[in-house]
C-alpha positions as CSV (number, residue, x, y, z in Angstrom):
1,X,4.4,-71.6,-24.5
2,X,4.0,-72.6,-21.1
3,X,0.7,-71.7,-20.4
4,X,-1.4,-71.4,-23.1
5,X,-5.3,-71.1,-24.2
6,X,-8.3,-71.0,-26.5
7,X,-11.2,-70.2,-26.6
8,X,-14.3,-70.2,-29.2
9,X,-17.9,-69.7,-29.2
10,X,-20.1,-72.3,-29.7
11,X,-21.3,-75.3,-27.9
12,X,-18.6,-78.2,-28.5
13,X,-16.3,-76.1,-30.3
14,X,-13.7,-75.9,-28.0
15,X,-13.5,-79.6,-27.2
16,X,-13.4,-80.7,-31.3
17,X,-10.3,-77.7,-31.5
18,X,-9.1,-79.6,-29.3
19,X,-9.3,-83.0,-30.3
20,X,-8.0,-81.8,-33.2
21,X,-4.8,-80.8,-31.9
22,X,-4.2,-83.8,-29.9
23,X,-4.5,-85.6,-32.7
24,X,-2.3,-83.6,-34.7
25,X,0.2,-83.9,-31.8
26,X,-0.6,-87.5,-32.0
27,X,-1.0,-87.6,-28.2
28,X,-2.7,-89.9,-26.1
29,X,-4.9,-89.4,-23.6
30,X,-8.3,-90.0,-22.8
31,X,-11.9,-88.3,-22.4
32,X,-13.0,-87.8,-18.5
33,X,-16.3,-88.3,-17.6
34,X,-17.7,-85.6,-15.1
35,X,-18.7,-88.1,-12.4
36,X,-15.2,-89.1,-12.3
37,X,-13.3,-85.9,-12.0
38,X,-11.9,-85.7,-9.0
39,X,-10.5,-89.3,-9.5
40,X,-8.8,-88.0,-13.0
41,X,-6.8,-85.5,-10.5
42,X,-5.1,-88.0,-8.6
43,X,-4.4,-90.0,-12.0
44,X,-3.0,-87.0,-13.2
45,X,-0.5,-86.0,-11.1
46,X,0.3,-89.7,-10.6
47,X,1.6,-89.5,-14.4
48,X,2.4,-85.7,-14.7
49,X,6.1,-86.5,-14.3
50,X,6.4,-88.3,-17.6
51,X,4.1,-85.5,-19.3
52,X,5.6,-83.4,-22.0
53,X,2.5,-81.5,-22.7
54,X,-0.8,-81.4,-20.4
55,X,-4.0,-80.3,-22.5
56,X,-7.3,-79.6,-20.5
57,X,-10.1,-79.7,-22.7
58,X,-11.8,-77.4,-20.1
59,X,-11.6,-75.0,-17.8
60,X,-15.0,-75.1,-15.9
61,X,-16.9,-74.2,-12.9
62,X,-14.7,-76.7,-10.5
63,X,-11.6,-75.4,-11.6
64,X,-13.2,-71.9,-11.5
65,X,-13.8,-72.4,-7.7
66,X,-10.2,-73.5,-7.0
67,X,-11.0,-77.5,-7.5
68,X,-11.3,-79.8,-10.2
69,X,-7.9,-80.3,-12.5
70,X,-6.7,-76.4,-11.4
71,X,-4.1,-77.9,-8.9
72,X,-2.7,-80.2,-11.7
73,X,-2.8,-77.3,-14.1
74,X,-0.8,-75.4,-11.5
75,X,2.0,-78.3,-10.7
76,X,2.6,-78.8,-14.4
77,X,3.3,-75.2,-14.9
78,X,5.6,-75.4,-11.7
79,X,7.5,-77.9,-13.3
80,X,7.7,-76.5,-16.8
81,X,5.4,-78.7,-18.5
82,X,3.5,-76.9,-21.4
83,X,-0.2,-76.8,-20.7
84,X,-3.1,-75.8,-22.9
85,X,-6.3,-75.1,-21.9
86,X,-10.1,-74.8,-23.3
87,X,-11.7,-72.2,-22.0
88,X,-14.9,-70.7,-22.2
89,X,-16.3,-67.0,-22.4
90,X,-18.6,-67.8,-19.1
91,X,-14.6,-68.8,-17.2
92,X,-11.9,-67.0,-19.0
93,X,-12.3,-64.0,-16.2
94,X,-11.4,-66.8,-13.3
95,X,-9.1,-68.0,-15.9
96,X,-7.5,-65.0,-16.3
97,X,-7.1,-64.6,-12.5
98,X,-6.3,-68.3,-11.9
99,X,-3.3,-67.7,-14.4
100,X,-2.6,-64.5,-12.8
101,X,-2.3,-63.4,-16.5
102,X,0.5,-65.5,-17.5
103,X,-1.6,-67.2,-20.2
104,X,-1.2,-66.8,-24.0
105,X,-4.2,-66.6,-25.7
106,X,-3.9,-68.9,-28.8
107,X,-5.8,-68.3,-32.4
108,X,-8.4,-70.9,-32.8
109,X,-6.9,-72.8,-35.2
110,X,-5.3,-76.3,-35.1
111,X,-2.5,-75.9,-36.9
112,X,-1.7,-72.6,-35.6
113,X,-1.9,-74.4,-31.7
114,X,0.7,-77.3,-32.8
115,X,3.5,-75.1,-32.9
116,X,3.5,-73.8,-29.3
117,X,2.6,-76.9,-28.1
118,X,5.6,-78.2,-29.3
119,X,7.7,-75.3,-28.3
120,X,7.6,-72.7,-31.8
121,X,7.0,-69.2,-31.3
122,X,4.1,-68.4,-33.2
123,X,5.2,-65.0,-35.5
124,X,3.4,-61.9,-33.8
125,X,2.0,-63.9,-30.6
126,X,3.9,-62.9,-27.2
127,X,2.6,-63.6,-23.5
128,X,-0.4,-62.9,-22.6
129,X,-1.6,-60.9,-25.8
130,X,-5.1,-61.7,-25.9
131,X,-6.0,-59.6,-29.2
């Protein structure tokens, strides 16, 4: 997986998946608050070169619009980092477009996201099948 995403309906859903697989992954990281967004990008790519996975809880209006962490999500797939993304329904077509279809949808399942993160094919997922 380089590029990878899921998404669920449901208010919080996404974000709990998600902390869920971090913590699976037993990553570090930490949670951004909104007011400090643009901030996080700097202290993002600042560290991206030690990365070995970056996880975006979500992709949302400012990355929609070309801003936010979408220029982080781009240099880490330029350098072969493995990214996964939260996504939801109201994004995933700027998503989509933002990815230039690259993306593989992931099932919505913790366990099922581990593997990919870490480099395992899943059985019966390949590019950008999004089922």
């Amino acid at each position: 997986m380089r590029l990878g995403f899921v998404t669920l309906k449901g208010r919080g859903r996404i974000d709990l998946l998600l902390a869920d697989v971090v913590q699976r992954l037993e990553a570090r990281g930490c949670r951004l608050d909104a007011g400090a967004l643009e901030q996080s990008v700097v202290w993002v790519d600042e560290t991206l070169e030690k990365a070995e996975l970056l996880v975006i809880n979500k992709f949302g209006k400012r990355e929609a619009e070309g801003k936010g962490l979408s220029g982080s999500i781009a240099r880490a797939f330029e350098r072969d980092i493995p990214v996964l993304v939260g996504v939801n329904g109201l994004n995933l077509p700027a998503f989509l477009e933002f990815s230039d279809e690259l993306a593989q949808q992931l099932p919505p399942e913790a366990v099922q996201i581990v593997g990919p993160c870490l480099g395992v094919q899943i059985p019966g997922s390949g590019g950008s099948d999004r089922g």
